[in-house]
C-alpha positions in Angstrom: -18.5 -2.4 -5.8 -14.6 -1.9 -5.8 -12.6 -4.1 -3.3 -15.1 -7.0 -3.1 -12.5 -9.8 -2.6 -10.6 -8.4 0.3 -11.8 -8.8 4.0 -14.0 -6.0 4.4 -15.4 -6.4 1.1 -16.8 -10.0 1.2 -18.2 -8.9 4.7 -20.4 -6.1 2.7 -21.3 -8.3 -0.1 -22.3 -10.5 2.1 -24.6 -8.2 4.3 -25.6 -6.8 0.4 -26.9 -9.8 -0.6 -29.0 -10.9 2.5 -30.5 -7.6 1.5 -31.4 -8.6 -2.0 -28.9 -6.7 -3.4 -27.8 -7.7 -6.9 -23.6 -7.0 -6.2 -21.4 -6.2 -9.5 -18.1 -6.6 -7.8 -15.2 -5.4 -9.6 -12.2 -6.8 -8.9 -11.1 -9.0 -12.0 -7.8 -8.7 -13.6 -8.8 -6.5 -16.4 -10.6 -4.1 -14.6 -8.0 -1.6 -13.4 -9.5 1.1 -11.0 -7.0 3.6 -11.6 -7.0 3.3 -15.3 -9.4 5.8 -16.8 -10.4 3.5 -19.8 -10.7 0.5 -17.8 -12.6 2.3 -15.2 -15.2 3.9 -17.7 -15.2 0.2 -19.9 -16.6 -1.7 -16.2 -19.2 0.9 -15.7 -20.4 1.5 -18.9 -21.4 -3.2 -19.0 -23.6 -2.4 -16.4 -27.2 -1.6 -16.8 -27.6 1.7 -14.4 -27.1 1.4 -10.9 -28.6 2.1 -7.5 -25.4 2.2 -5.5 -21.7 2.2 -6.1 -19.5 1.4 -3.0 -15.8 2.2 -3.2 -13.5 -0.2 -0.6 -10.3 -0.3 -3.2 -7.5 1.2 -2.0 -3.6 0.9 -0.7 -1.7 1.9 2.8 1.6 2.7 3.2 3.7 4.4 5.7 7.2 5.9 6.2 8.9 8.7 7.6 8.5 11.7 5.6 11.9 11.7 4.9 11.8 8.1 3.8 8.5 8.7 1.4 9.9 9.7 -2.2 7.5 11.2 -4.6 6.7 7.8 -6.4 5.8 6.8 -3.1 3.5 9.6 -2.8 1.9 9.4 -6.0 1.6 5.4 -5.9 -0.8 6.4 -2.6 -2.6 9.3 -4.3 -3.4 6.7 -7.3 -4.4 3.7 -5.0 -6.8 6.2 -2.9 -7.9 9.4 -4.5 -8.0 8.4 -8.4 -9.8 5.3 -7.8 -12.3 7.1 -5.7 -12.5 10.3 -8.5 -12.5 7.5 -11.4 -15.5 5.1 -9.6 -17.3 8.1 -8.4 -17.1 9.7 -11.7 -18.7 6.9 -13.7 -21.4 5.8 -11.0 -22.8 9.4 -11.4 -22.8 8.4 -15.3 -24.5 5.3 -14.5 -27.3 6.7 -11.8 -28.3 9.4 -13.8 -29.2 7.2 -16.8 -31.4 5.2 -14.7 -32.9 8.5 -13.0 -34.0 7.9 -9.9 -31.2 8.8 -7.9 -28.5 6.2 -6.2 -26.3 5.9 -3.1 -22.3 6.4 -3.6 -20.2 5.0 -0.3 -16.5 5.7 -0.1 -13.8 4.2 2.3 -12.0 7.2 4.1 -9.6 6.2 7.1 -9.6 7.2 10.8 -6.4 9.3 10.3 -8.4 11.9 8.2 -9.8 13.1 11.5 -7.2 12.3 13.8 -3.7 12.1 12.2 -0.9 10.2 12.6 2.3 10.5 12.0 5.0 8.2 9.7 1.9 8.0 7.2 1.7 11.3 5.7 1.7 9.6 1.8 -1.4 7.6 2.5 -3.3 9.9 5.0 -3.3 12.5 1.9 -4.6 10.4 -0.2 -7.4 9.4 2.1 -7.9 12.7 2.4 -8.4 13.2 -1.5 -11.3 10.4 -0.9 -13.0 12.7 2.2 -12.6 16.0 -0.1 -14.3 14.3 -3.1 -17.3 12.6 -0.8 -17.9 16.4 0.6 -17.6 18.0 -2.5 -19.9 15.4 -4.7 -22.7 15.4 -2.2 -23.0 19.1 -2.6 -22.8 18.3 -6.6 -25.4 15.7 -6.6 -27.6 16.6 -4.5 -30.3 17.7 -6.8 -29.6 14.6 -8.5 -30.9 12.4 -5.6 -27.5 10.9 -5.4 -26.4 10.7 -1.3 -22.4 10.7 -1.0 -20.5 9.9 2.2 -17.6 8.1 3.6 -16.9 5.5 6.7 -13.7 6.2 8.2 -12.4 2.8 9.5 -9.5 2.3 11.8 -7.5 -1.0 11.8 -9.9 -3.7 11.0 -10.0 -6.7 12.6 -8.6 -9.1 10.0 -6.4 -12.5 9.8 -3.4 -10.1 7.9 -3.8 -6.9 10.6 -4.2 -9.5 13.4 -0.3 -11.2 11.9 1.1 -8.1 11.6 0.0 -6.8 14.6 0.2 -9.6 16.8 0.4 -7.5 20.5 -2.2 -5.0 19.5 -5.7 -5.1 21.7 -7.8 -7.0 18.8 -10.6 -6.9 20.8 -11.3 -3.6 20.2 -10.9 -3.0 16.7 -13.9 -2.9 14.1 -15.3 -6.4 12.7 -15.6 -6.0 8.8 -18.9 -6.9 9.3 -19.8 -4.4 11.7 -18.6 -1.4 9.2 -20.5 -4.1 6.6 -23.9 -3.0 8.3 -23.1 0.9 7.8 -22.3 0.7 4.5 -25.0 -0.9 3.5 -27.3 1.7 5.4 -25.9 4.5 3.7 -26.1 2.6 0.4 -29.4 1.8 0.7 -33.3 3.9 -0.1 -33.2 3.7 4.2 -30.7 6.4 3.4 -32.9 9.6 2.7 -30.9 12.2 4.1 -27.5 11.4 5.0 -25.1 13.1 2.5 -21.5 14.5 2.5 -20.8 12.8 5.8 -17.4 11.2 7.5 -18.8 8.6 9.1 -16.0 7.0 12.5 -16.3 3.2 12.1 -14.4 2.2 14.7 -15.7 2.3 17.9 -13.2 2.1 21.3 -10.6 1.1 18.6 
């Protein structure tokens, strides 16, 4: 699992665990998701897994006139190569244990229903819902499920601070989303695959 310390991701390990899941989180300082070496080095430790969830990831937003091309390409690495590097060495990993497995990625609302002033970050969202789709036709025969939960703003301490007027109330709890992620992730899952899941509610 990418992105395990952050809000949303201690609310899945959390729900994981009450499971009985055994959670390999990866965030440690010299695992560096957008680093194909150190990507394929944290995958290849682990004995072969059942599920790979894939929370990491970066927002930023500007005018398009304001977004330069580093800015662009910082968002593309942060999103879509973290998501085609993880992705990419779960499969490795499932397939040497050979019974299938359960791959969950972290899209975001705007995919479905843009915005504007973010146009460097909701592309590179976008690379994450394009690579769920196109891997669950991929691995399908494999017995490997792929989808995506496309959260709006979460309801966390840091949102909450920098959004101090905005209806709280009605965004998504981490560990509501928590609970879906871990249904997709899970055997319960038998059919689900290549789906954009909305996570969040009236938000």
């Amino acid at each position: 699992m990418t992105g395990g310390r952050g809000a949303l991701g201690k609310g899945v390990v959390e729900v994981l665990q009450a499971m009985g899941a055994i959670v390999h989180v990866a965030d440690r300082p010299d695992v560096q998701l957008d680093d194909e070496a150190s990507a394929t080095a944290f995958y290849a430790a682990l004995p072969p897994i059942w599920a790979s969830i894939h929370l990491v990831g970066g927002f930023a937003m500007a005018p398009i006139e304001s977004t330069s091309l580093a800015d662009f390409e910082a968002q593309w690495r942060l999103n879509t190569a973290t998501c085609f590097l993880t992705c990419r060495e779960a499969v490795k990993s499932m397939r040497k244990g050979g019974v299938g497995g359960r791959i969950v990625n972290v899209g975001a609302r705007p995919v479905i229903a843009p915005v504007g002033g973010m146009a460097a970050y909701v592309a590179g969202k976008a690379g994450v819902a394009s690579l769920t789709q196109t891997l669950a036709v991929e691995l399908l025969a494999d017995g490997i499920l792929v989808n995506a939960v496309l959260p709006s703003t979460i309801d966390t301490p840091a949102n909450r601070a920098s959004m101090p007027k905005a209806d709280h109330g009605k965004w998504p709890k981490p560990t509501e989303i928590a609970e879906t992620i871990a249904f997709l992730a899970s055997p319960k899952n038998a059919l689900t695959t290549g789906t954009l899941v909305p996570v969040f509610g009236q938000a």
